[in-house]
N, C-alpha and C positions, 0 to 999 in steps of 0.2 A: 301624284297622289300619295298621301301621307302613308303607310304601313303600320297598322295596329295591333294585326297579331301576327307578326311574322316572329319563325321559328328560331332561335339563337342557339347554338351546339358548343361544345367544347368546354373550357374549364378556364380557369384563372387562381390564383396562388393566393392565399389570405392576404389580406394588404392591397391588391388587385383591385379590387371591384370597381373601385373608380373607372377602369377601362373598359370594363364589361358595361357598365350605365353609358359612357359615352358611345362604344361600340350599338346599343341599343337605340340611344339618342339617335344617333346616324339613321336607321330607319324610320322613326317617328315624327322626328324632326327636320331632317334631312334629307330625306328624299330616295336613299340608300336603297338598291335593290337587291342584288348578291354582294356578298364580300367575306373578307377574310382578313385577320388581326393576328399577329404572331408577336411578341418580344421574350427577349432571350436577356437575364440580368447575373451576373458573375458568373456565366455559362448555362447556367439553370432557363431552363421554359416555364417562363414564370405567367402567361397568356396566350392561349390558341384557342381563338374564336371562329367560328365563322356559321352564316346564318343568309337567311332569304331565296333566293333561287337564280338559281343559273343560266336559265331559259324564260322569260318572260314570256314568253308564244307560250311554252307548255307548261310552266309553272313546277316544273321539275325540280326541285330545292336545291339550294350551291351544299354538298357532301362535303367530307374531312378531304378530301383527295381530288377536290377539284380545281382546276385549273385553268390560268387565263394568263392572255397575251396582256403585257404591263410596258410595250413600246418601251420610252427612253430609260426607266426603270431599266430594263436592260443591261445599260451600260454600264450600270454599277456592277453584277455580275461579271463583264467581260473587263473589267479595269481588275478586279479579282484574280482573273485567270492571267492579266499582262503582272498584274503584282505578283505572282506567283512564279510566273516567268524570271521574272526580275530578280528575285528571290535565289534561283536558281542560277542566276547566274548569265541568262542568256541574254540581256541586251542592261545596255544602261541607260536610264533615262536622261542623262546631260548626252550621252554619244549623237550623232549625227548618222539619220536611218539613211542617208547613203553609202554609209560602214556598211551596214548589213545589206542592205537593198541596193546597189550601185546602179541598177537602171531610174531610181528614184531623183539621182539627179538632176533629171531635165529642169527645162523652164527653170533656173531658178532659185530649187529647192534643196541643191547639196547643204546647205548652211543647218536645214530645219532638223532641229533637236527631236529628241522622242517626246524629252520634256514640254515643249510647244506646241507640239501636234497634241497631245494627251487632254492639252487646257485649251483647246480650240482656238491656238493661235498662229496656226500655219498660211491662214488663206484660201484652206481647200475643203468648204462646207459645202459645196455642191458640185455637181457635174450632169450634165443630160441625158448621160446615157441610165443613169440608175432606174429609167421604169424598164426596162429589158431584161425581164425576169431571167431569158437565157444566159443572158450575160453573165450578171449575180451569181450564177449557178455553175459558172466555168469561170474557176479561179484562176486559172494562166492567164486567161482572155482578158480578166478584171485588174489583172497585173498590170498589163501591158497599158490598156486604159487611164489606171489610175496612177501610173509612173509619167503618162502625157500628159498629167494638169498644170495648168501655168495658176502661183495664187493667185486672190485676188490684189494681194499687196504685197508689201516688203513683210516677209514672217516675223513674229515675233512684235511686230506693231502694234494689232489691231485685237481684238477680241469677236470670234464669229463664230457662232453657234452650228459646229460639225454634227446636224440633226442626224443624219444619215449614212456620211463619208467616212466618220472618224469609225466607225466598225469595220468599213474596209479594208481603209490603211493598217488601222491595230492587226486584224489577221493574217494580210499578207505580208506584213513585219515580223508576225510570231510563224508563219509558215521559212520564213529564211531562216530563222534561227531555232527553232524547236530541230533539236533531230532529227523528229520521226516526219518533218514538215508536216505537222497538222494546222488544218484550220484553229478559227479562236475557238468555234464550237465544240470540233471534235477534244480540243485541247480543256478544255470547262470540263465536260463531261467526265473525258478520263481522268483526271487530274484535280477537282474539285467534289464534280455532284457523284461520282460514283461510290468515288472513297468517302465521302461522307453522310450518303445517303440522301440525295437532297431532290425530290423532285421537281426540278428547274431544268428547259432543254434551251440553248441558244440554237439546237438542230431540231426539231421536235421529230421522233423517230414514225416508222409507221405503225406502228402496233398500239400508238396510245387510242382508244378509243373515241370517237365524237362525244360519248358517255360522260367522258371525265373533264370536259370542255365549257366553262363558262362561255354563252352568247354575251357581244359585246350590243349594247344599247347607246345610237349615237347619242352626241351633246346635242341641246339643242342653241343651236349656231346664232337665234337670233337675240340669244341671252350673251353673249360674247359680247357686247358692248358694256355690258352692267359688272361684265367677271375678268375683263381682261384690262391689263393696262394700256390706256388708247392708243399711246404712241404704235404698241405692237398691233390694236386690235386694227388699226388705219393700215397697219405693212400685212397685216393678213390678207386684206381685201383689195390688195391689187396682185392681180395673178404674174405682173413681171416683179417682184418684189423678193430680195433675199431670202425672208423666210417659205414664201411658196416654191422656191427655187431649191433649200436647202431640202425641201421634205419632200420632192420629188420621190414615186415611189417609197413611199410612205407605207402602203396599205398592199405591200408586195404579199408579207405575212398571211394577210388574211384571206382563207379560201371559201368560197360558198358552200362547196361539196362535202368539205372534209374539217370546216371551222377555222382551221389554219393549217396554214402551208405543211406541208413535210420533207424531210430531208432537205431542208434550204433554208440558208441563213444569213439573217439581218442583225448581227452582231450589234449593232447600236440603237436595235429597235424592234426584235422581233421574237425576245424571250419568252417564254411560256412558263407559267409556273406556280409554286403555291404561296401565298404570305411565310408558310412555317419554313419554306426553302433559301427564303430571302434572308427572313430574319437568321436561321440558323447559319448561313452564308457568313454573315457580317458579325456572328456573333466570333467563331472563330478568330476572324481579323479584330475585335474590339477585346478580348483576351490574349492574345500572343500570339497565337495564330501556332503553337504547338502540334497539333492533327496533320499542320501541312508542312511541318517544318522550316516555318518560314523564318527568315534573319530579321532582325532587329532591327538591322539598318532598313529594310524595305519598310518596315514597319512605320519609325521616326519619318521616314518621307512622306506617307499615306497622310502623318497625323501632321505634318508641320504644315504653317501658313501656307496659303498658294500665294506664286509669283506673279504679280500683274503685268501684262505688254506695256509698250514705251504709253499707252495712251489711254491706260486703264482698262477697267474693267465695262467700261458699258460694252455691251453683247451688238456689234453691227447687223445682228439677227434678229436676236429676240427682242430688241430696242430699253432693254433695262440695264442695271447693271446685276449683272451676276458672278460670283467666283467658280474657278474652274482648276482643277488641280490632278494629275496623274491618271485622269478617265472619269473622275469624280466630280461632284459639287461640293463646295464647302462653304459652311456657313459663313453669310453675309449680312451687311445691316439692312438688306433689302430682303435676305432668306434664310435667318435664323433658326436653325433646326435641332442644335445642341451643343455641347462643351466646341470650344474652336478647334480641336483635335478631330472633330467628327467628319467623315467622308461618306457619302452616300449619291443616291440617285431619286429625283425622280420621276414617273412618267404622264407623258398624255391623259388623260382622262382621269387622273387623281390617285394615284398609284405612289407605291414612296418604299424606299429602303434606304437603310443607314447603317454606321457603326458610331456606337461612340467609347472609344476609347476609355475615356478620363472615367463616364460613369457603368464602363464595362456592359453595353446594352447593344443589343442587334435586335434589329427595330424591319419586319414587313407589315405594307396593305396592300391588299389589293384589291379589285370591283369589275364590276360589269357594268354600272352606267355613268359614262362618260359625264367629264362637264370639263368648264373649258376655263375652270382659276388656274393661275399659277401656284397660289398656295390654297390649296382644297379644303375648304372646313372641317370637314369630314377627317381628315388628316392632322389636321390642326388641332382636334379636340382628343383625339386619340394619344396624341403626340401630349399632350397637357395633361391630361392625366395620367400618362406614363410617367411623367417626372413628377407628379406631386404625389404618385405612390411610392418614389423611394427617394423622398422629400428632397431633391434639386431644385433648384432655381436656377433654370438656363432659359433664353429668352427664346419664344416661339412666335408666329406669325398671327397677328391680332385681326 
């Protein structure tokens, strides 16, 4: 049902307004229940929107401070805190995480670069044990598990959508090498959202209240044939199928009781957080990334082309093709999202953050009702008139 007078909050920057009418559109037209718009342009907050309600049961309105689970979004934060990493010093992305990891050896795997694990092309986008929430939750235990995967292939070959593994591996990689062995979470937190103020948890703590918790509203699944592309929407629907395999524990995140999970972390899919968190995240990396002291050289890696497997880019997961590069997405002739420099994420149900470099922009959304495109209207028009307010022409998703 269409939304006619729902409430719209926040501000936008003279020259803006184009995003603010589409951000509106989105309700009107679009279907839009809660949500939230953030971009960040030569550091400046140049749009923070957000408007509708966060609770459709209670019609509770989505607040400046309210917050939601954005799944594979996610990753783009946790490729932040490995770039940071990186930055620093502690791992390189050409080395072999057998350097660091020696038990990771097995099966295999001594050969697998950081760099190929990063662009999900190790092999290892699933494993069975990931609904065993204890598991998850006892990182030595998940070590030893996830140092026993044999790929699916020769690494480095194939292209396969790490939905849920590749936050695994990223933390117990940055658990060897961090000093203080922290997790990716605890490591974001201190080392990213604290110092820069950013309300986004890859741990969501206990003290955040259910209050400040967007409800998530599913897709409805039998519109998945009209919004998804067939090849994948046909591997959705068979429950032995790589992608129902890679998403295994998917929905560990999400708790009845408490909205989402606490103190427990799904690195590749289980961040909380606000649009203005996201965008202000990315906007740092799309300026120099100064705040975190970050090198140059991590930088020029973030921004350069990604490297494609012996066999391309089609995704053995997601059945398209897609680019994959240092924990990131980057733009594609199938997913166009801004200058080729740009790195970003996005997630499930219509969710997106980005950096763009070249036109210096940190770009979040986020929402509470699901749907099931791969490039989300609603995102796309957002995204459209973000550049035609500080007049680019870089190609977006039609």
């Amino acid at each position: 049902m269409k939304q006619t007078n729902v409430t719209i909050s926040g501000h936008v920057k003279p020259g803006f307004e184009a995003v603010r009418e589409a951000f509106v559109e989105n309700f009107t037209r679009r279907k839009e229940l809660g949500a939230a718009c953030c971009i960040y342009h030569r550091g400046e907050k140049v749009v923070d929107l957000w408007g509708g309600v966060r609770n459709k049961r209670t019609s509770e309105p989505w607040e400046d401070d309210t917050m939601v689970i954005v799944f594979s979004t996610t990753k783009g934060m946790s490729g932040l805190a490995m770039a940071l990493a990186h930055s620093r010093g502690l791992f390189d992305y050409d080395e072999c995480i057998s350097k660091y990891w020696p038990e990771f050896a097995q099966q295999g795997k001594d050969k697998i670069t950081v760099r190929q694990l990063l662009a999900h092309q190790a092999g290892l986008f699933s494993f069975y044990e990931t609904e065993d929430k204890s598991l998850i939750a006892d990182l030595d235990r998940l070590a030893v598990v996830l140092a026993r995967q044999k790929p699916a292939w020769e690494p480095g070959t194939r292209q396969a959508y790490h939905a849920l593994t590749l936050g695994y591996y990223e933390s117990e990689l940055l658990r060897r090498v961090d000093p203080k062995h922290r997790s990716l979470g605890q490591y974001f937190q201190e080392e990213i959202a604290a110092p820069l103020g950013l309300d986004f948890y890859i741990r969501l703590p206990e003290e955040i209240p259910n209050s400040r918790l967007a409800i998530l509203q599913k897709a409805n699944l039998t519109l998945a044939i009209f919004t998804m592309p067939i090849p994948l929407f046909l591997e959705s629907m068979n429950p032995r199928s790589r992608i129902r395999r890679a998403l295994l524990g998917s929905l560990l995140s999400v708790d009845k009781e408490r909205v989402y999970a606490r103190n427990f972390e799904v690195p590749a899919g289980g961040g909380v957080g606000t649009a203005r968190a996201i965008a202000g995240a990315y906007s740092i990396f799309a300026t120099g990334g100064k705040e975190l002291g970050l090198r140059k050289e991590t930088l020029r890696q973030l921004m350069a082309p990604p490297v494609a497997p012996t066999h391309g880019f089609h995704d053995e997961v997601m059945k398209v093709d897609i680019c994959f590069s240092l924990g990131f997405m980057k733009p594609g002739p199938k997913n166009p999202f801004g200058h080729p420099s740009s790195f970003g994420m996005p997630g499930f149900g219509g969710s997106f953050g980005f950096a763009d470099p070249e036109a210096k922009i940190g770009y979040g959304y986020v929402l509470n009702q699901m749907r099931t495109y791969l490039n989300d209207p609603r995102d796309i028009a957002l995204r459209k008139a973000m550049y035609s307010s500080i007049g680019e022409t870089v190609p977006y998703n039609k």
